[in-house]
N, CA and C atoms as an extended XYZ file, in Angstrom:
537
Properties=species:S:1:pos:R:3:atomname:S:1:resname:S:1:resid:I:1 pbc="F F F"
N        56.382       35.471      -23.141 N   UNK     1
C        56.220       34.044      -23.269 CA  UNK     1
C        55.551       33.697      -24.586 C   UNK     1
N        54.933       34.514      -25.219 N   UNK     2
C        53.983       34.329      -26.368 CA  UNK     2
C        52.662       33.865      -26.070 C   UNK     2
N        51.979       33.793      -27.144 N   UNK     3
C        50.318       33.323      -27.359 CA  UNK     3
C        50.653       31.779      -27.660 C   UNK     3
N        49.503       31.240      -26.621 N   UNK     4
C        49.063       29.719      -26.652 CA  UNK     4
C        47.626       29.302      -27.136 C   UNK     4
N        47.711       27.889      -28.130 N   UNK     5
C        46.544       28.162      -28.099 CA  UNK     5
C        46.353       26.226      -27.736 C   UNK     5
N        45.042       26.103      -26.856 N   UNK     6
C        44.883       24.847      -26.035 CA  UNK     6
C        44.200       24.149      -27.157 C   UNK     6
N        44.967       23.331      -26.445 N   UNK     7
C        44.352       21.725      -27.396 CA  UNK     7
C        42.941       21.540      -27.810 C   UNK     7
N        42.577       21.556      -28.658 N   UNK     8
C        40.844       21.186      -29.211 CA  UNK     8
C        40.149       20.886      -28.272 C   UNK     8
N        40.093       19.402      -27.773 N   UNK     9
C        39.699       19.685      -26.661 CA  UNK     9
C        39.245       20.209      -25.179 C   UNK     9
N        40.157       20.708      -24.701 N   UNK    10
C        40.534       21.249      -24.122 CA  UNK    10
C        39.896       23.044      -23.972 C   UNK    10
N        39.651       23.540      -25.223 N   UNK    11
C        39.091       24.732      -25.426 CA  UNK    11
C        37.558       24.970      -25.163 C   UNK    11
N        36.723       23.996      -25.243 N   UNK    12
C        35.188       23.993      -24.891 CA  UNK    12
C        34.948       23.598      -23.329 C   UNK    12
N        34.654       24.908      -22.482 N   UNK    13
C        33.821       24.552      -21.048 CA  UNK    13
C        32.997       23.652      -20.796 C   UNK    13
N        32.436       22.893      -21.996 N   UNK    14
C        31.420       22.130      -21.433 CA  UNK    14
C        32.323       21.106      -21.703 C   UNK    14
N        33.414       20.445      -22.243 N   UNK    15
C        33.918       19.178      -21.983 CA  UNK    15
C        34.328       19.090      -20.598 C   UNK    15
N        34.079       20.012      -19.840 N   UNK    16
C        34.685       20.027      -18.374 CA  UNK    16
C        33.871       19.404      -17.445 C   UNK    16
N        33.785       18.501      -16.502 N   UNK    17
C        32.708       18.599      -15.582 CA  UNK    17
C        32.233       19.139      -14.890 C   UNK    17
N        33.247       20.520      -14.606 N   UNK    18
C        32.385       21.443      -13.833 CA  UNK    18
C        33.279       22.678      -13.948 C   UNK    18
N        33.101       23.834      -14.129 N   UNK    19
C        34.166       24.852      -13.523 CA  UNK    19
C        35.180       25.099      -12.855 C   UNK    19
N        34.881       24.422      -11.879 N   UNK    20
C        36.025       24.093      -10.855 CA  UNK    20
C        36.752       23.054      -11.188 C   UNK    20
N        36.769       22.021      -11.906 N   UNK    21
C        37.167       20.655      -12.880 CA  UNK    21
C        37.785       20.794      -13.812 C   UNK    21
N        38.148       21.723      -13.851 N   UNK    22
C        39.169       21.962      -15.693 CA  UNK    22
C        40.284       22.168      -15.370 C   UNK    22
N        41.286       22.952      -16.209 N   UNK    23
C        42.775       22.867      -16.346 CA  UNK    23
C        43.321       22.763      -14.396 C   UNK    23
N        43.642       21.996      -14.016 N   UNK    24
C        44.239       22.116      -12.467 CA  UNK    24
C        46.177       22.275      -12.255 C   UNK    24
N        46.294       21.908      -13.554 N   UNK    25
C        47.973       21.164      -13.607 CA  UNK    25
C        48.357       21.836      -14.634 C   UNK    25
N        49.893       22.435      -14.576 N   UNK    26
C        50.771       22.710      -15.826 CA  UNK    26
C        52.512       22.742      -15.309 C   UNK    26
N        52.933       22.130      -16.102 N   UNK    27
C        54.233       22.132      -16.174 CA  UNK    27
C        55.126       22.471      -17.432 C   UNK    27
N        56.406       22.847      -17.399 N   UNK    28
C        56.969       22.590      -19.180 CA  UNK    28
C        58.162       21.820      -18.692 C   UNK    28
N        57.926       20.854      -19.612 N   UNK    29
C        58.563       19.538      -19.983 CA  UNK    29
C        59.955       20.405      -21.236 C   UNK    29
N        61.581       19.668      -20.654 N   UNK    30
C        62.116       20.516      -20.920 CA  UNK    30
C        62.466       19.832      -22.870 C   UNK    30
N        61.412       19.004      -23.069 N   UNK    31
C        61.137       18.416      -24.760 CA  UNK    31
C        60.103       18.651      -25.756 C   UNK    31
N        59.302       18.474      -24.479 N   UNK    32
C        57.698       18.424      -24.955 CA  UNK    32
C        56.704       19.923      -24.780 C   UNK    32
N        57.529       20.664      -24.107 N   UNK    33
C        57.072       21.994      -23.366 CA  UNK    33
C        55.718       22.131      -22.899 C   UNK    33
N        55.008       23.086      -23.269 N   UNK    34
C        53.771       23.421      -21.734 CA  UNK    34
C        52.757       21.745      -22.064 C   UNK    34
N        52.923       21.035      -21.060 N   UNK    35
C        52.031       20.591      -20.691 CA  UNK    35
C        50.985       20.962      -19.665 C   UNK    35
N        49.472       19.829      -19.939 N   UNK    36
C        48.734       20.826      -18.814 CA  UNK    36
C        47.828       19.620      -18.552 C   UNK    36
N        46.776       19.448      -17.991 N   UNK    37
C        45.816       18.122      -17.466 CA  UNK    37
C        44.805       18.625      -16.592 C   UNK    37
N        43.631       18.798      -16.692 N   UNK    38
C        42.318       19.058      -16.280 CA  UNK    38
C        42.193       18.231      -14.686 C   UNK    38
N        42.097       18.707      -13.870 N   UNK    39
C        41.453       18.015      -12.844 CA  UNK    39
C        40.898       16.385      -12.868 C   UNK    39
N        39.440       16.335      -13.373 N   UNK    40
C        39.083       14.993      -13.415 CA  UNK    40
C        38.852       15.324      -14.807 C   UNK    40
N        38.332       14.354      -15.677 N   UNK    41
C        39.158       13.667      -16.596 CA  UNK    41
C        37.811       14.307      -18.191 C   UNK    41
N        38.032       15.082      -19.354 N   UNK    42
C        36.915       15.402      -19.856 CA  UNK    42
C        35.654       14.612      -19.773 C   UNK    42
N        34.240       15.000      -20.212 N   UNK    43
C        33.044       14.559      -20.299 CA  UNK    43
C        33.179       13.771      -21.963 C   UNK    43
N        32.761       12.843      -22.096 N   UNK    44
C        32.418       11.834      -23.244 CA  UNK    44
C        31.255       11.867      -23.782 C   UNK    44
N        30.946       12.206      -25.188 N   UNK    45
C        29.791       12.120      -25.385 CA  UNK    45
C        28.965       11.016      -25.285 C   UNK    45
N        27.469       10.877      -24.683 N   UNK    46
C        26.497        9.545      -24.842 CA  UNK    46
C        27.235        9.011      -23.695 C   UNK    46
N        28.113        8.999      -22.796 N   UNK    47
C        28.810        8.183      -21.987 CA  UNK    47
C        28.492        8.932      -20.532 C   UNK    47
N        28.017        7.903      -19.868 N   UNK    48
C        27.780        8.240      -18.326 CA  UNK    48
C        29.411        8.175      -17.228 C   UNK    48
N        29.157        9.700      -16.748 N   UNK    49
C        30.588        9.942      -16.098 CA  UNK    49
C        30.584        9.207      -15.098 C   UNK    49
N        31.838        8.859      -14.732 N   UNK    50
C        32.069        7.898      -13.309 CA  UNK    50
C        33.499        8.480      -12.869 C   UNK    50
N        33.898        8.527      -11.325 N   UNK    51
C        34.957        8.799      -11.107 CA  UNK    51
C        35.229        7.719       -9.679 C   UNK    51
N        34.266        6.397       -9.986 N   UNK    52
C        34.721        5.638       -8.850 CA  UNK    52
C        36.146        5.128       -9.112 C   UNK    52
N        36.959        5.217       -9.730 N   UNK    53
C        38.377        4.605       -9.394 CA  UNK    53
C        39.101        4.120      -10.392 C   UNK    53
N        37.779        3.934      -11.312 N   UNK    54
C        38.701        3.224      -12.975 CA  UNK    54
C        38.517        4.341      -13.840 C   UNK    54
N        38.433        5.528      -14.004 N   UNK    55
C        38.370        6.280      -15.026 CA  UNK    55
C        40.132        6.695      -15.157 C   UNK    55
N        40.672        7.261      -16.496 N   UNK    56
C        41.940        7.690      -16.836 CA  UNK    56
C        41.976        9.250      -17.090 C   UNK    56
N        42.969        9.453      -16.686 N   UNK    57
C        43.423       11.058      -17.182 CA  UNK    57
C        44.363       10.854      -17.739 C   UNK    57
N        44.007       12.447      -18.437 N   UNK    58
C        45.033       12.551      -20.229 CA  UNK    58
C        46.039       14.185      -19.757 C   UNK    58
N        47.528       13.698      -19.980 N   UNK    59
C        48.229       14.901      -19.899 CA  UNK    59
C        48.079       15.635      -21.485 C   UNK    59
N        47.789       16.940      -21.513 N   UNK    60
C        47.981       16.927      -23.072 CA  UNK    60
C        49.277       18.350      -22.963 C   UNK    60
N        49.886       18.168      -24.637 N   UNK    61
C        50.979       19.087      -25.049 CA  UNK    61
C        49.978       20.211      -25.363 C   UNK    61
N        50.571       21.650      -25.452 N   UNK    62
C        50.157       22.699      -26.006 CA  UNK    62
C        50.715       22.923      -27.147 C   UNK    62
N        51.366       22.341      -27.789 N   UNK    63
C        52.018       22.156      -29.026 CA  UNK    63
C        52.087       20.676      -29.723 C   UNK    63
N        52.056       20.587      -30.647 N   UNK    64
C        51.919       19.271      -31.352 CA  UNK    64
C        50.795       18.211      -30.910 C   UNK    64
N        49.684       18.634      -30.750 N   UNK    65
C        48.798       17.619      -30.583 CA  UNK    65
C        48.668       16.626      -29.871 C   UNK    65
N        50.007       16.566      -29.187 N   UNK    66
C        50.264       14.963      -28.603 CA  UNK    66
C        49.390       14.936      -26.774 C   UNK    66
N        49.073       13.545      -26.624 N   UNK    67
C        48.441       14.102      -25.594 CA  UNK    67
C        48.460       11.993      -25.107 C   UNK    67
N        48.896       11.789      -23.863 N   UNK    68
C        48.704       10.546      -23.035 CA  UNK    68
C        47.980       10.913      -21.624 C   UNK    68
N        47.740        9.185      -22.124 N   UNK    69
C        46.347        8.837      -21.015 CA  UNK    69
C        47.212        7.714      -20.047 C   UNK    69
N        46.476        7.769      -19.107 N   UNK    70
C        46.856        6.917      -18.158 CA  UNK    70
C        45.803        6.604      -17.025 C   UNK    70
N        45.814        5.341      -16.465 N   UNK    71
C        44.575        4.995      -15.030 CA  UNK    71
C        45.183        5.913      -13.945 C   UNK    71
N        43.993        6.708      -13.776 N   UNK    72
C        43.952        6.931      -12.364 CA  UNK    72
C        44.302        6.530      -10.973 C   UNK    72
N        44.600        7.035      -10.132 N   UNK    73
C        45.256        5.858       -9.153 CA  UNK    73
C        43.589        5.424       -8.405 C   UNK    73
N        43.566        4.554       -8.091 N   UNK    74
C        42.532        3.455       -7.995 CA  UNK    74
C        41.687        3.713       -6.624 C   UNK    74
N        40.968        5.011       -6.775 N   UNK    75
C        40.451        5.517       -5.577 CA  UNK    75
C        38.966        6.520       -5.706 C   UNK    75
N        38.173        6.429       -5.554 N   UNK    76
C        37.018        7.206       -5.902 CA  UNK    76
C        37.462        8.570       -6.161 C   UNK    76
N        37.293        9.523       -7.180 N   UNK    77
C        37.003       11.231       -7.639 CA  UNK    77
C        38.825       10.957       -7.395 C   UNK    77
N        39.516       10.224       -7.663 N   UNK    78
C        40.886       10.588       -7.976 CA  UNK    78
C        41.265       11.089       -8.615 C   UNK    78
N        41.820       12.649       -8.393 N   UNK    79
C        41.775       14.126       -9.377 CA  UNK    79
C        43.519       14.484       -9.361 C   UNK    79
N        44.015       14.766      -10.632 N   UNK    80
C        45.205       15.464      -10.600 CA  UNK    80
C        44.931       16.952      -10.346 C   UNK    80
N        46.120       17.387       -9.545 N   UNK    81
C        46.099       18.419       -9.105 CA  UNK    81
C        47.731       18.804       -9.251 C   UNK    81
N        48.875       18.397       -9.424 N   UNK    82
C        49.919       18.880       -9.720 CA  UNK    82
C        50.672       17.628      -10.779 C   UNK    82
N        51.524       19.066      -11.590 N   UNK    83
C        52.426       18.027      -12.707 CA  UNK    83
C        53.495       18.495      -12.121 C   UNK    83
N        54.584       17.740      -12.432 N   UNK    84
C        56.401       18.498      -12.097 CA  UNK    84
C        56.772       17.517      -13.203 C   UNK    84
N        57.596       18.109      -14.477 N   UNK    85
C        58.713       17.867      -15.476 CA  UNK    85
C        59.668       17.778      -15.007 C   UNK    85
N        60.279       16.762      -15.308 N   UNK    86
C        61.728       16.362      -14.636 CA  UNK    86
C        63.095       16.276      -15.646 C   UNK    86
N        64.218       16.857      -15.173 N   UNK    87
C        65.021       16.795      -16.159 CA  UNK    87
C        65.018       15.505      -17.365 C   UNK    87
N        65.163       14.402      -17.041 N   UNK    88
C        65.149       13.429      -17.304 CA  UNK    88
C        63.875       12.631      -18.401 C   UNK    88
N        63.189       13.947      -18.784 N   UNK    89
C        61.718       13.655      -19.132 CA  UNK    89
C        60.690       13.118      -18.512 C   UNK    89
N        60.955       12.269      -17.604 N   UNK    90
C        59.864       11.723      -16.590 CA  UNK    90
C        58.943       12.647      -16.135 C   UNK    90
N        57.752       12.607      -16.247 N   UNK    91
C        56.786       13.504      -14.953 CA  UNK    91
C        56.100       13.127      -13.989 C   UNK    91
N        56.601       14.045      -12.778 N   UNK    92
C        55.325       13.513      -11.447 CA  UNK    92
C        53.870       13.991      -11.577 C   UNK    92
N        53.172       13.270      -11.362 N   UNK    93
C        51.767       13.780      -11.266 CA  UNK    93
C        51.415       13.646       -9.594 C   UNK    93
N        50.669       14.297       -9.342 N   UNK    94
C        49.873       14.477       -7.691 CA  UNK    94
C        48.586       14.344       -8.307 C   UNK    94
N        47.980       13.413       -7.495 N   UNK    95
C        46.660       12.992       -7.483 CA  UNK    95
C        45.976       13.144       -5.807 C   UNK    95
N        44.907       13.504       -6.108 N   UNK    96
C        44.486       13.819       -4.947 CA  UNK    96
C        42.795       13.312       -4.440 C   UNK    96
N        42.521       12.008       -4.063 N   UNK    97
C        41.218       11.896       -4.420 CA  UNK    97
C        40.144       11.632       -3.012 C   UNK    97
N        39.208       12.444       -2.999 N   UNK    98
C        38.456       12.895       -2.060 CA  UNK    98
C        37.006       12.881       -2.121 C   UNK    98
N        36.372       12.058       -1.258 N   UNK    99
C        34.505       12.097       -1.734 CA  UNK    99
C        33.997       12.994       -0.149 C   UNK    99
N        34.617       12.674        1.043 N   UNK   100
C        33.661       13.507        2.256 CA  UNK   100
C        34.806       13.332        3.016 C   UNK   100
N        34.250       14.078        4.159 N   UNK   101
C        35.397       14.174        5.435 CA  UNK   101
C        35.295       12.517        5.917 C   UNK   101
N        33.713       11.824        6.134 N   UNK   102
C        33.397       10.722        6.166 CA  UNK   102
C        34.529        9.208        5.196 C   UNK   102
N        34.970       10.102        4.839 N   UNK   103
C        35.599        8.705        3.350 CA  UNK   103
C        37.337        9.036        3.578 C   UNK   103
N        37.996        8.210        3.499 N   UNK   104
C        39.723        8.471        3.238 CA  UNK   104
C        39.666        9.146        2.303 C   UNK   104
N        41.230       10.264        2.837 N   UNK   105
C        41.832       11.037        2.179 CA  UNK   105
C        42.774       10.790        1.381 C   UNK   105
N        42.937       10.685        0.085 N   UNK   106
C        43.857        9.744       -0.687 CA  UNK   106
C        45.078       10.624       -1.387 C   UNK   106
N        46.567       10.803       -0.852 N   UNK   107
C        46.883       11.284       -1.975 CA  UNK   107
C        48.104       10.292       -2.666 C   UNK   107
N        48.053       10.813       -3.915 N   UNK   108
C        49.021        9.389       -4.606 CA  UNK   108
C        50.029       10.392       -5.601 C   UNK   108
N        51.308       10.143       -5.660 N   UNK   109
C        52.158       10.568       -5.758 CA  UNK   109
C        53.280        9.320       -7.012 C   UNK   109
N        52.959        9.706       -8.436 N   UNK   110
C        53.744        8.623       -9.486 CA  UNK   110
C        54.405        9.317      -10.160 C   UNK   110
N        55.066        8.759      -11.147 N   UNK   111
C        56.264        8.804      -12.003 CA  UNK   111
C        55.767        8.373      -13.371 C   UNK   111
N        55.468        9.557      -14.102 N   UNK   112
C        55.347        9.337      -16.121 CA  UNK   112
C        56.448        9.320      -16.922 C   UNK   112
N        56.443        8.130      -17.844 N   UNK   113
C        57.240        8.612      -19.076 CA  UNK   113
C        56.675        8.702      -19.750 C   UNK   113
N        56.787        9.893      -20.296 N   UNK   114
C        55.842        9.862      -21.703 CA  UNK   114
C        56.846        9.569      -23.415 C   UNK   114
N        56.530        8.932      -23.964 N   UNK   115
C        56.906        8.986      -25.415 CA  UNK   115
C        56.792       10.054      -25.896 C   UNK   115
N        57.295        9.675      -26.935 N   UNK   116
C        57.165       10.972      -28.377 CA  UNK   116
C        55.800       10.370      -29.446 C   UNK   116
N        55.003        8.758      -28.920 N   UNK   117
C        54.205        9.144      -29.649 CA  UNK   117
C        53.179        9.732      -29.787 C   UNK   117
N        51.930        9.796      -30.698 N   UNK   118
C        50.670       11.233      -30.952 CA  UNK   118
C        49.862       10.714      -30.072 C   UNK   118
N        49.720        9.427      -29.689 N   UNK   119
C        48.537        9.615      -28.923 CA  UNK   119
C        48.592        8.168      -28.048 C   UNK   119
N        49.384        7.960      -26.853 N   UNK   120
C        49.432        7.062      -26.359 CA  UNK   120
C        48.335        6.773      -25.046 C   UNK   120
N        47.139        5.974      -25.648 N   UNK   121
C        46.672        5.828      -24.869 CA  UNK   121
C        46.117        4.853      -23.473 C   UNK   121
N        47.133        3.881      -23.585 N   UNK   122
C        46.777        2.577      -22.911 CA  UNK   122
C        48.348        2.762      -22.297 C   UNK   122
N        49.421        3.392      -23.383 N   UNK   123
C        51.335        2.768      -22.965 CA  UNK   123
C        52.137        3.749      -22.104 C   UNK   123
N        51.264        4.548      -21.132 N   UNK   124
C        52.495        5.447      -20.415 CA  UNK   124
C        52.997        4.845      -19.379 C   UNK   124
N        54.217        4.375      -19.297 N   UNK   125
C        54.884        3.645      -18.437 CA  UNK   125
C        54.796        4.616      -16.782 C   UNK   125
N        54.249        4.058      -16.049 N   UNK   126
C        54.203        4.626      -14.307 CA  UNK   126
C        55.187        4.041      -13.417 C   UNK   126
N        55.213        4.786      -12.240 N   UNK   127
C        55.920        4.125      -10.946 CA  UNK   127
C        55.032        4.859       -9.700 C   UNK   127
N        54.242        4.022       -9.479 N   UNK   128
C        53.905        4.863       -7.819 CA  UNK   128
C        55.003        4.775       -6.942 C   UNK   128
N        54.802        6.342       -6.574 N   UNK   129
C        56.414        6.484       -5.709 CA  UNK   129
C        56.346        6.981       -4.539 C   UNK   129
N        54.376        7.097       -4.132 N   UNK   130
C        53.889        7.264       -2.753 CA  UNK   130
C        52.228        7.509       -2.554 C   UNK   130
N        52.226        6.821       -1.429 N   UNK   131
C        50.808        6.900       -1.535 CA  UNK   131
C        50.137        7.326        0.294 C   UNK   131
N        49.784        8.347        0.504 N   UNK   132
C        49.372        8.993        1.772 CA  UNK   132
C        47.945        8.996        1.881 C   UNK   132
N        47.443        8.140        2.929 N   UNK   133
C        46.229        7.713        3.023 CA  UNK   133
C        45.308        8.115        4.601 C   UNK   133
N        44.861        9.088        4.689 N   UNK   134
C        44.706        9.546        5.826 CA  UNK   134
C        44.008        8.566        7.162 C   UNK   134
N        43.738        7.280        6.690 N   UNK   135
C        43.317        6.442        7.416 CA  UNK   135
C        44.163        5.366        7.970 C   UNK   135
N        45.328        5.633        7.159 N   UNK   136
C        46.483        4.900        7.637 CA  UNK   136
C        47.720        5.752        8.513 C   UNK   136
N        46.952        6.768        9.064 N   UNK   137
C        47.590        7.442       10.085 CA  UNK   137
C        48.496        8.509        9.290 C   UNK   137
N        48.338        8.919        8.019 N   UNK   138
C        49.181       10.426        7.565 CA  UNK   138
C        48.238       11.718        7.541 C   UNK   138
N        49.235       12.125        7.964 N   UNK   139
C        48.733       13.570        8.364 CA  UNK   139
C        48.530       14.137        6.850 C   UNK   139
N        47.021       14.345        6.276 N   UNK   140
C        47.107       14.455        4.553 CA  UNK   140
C        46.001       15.694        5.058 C   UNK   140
N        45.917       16.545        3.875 N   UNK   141
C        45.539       17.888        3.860 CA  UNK   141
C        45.184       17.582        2.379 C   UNK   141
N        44.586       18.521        1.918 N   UNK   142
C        44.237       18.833        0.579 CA  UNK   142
C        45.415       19.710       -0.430 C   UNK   142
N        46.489       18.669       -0.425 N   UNK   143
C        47.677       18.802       -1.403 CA  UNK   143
C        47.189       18.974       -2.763 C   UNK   143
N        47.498       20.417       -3.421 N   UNK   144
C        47.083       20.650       -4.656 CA  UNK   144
C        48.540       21.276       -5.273 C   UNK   144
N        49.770       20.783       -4.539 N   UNK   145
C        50.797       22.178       -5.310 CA  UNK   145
C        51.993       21.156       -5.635 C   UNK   145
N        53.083       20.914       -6.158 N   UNK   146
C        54.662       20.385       -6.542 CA  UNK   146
C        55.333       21.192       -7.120 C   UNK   146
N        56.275       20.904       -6.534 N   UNK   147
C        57.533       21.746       -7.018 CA  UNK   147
C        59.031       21.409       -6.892 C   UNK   147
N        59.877       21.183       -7.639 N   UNK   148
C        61.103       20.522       -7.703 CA  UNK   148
C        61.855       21.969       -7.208 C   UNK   148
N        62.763       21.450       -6.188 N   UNK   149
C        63.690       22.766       -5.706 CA  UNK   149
C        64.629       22.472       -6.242 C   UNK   149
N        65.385       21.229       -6.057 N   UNK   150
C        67.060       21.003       -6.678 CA  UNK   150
C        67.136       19.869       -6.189 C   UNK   150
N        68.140       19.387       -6.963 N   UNK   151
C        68.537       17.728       -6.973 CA  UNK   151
C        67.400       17.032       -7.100 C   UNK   151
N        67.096       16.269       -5.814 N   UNK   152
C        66.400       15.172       -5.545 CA  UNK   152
C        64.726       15.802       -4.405 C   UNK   152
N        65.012       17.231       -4.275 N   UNK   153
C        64.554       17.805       -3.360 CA  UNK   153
C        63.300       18.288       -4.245 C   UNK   153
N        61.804       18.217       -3.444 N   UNK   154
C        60.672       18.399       -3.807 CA  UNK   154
C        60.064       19.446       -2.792 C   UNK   154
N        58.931       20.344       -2.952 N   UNK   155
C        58.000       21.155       -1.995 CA  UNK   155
C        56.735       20.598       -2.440 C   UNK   155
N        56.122       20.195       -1.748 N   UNK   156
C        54.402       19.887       -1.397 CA  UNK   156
C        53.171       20.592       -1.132 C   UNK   156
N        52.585       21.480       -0.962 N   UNK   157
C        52.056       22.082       -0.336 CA  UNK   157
C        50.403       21.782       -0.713 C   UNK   157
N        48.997       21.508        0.511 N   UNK   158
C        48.048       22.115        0.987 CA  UNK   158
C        47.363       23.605        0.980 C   UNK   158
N        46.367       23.136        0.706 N   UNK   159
C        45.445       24.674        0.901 CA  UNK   159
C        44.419       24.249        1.659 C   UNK   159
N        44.019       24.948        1.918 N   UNK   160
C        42.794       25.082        3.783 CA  UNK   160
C        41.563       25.841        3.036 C   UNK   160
N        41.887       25.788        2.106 N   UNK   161
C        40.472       25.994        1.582 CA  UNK   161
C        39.803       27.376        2.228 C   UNK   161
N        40.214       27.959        3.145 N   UNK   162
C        39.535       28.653        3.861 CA  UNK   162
C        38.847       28.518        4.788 C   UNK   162
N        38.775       26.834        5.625 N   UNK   163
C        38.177       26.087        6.731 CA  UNK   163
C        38.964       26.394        7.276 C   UNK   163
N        38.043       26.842        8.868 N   UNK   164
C        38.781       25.863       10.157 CA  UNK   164
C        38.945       24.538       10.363 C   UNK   164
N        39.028       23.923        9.885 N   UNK   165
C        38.899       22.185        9.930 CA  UNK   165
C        40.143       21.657        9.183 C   UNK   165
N        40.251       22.595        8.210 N   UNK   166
C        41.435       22.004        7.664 CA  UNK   166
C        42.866       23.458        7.908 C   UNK   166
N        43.839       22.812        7.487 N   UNK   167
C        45.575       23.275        8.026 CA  UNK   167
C        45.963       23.697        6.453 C   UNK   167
N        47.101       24.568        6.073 N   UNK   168
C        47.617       24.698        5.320 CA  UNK   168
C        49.306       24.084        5.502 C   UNK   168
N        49.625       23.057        4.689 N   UNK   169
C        50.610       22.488        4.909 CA  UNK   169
C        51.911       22.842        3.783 C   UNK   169
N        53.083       22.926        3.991 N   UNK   170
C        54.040       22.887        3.487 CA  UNK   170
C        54.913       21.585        3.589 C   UNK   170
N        55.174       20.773        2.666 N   UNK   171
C        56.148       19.733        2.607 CA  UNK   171
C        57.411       19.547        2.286 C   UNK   171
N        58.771       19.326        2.205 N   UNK   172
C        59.848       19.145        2.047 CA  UNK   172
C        60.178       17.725        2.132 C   UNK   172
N        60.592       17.332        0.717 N   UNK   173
C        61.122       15.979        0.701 CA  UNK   173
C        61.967       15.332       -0.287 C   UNK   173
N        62.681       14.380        0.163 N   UNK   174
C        63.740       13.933       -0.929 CA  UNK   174
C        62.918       12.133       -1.825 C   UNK   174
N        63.111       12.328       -3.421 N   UNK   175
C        62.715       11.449       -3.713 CA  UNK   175
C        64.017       10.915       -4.452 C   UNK   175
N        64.159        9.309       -4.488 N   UNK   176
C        65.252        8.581       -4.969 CA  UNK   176
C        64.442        8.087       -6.292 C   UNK   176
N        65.038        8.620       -7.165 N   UNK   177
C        64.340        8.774       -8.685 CA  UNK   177
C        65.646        7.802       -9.582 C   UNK   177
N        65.655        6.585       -9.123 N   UNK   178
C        66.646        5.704      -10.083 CA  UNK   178
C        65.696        5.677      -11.709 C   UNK   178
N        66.563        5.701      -12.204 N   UNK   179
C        66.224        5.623      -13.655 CA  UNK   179
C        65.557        3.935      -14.614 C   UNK   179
């Protein structure tokens, strides 16, 4: 595959918020190639972190510098946890955002286009294309995985963390991805 080398950012542990908070997501985009996106969203210098619901995450390229931002889906510690590149250039992101067993389980499920330009940070066009809210009666698990099988056909999958409390889930589903 060859030697990569990560985005400037991206290369210092302490822009991370925590260990467990850094690179969570990678896909290759069949234009833009390895993309990748940190969990919750780097540390800012002089700037007090917040992850109640308005903070943005940044997909960045491993090549060419280029790197877009976008709002979070609108939910406390709303963390990406899966990318999927789509023929079409579009990417799904999985967001997954979680404060206690006490609090809804949020997962949110959109649609990126990204440009070709260097640094779009306000203009990545979205589509939320699902949103599973464990208080609204879905059966939601701690979805950290995507995967495009063919056509229109997606896999989902949960991890159990290693609790009894929680299930390891597998998903199968068709998304209608009009252009």
């Amino acid at each position: 595959m060859g030697d990569y080398v990560l985005p400037t950012p991206l290369q210092n542990a302490e822009n991370y918020y925590s260990s467990n908070k850094a690179l969570e997501a990678v896909t290759v985009h069949p234009r833009l190639g390895i993309l990748t996106a940190p969990e919750w969203p780097l540390k800012k210098k002089n700037a007090v972190y917040s992850l109640k619901g308005q903070h943005k995450h940044t997909v960045y390229a491993l090549e060419g510098g280029k790197q877009w931002t976008f709002p979070a889906y609108p939910a406390p510690n709303s963390a990406v946890v899966a990318l999927e590149a789509l023929e079409d250039g579009s990417v799904l992101v999985l967001e997954r955002a979680f404060v206690s067993v006490f609090k809804p389980l949020i997962i949110s499920l959109r649609r990126l286009w990204l440009s070709t330009c260097q640094k779009c940070s306000e203009n990545v066009k979205s589509e939320q294309l699902a949103v599973f809210d464990n208080t609204q009666g879905w059966e939601v698990d701690n979805f950290e995985g995507l995967t495009h099988h063919h056509g229109a056909y997606f896999f989902m999958v949960s991890d159990d963390n290693e609790r009894s409390l929680q299930d390891t889930f597998l998903s199968y589903f068709e998304l209608s991805l009009a252009e």
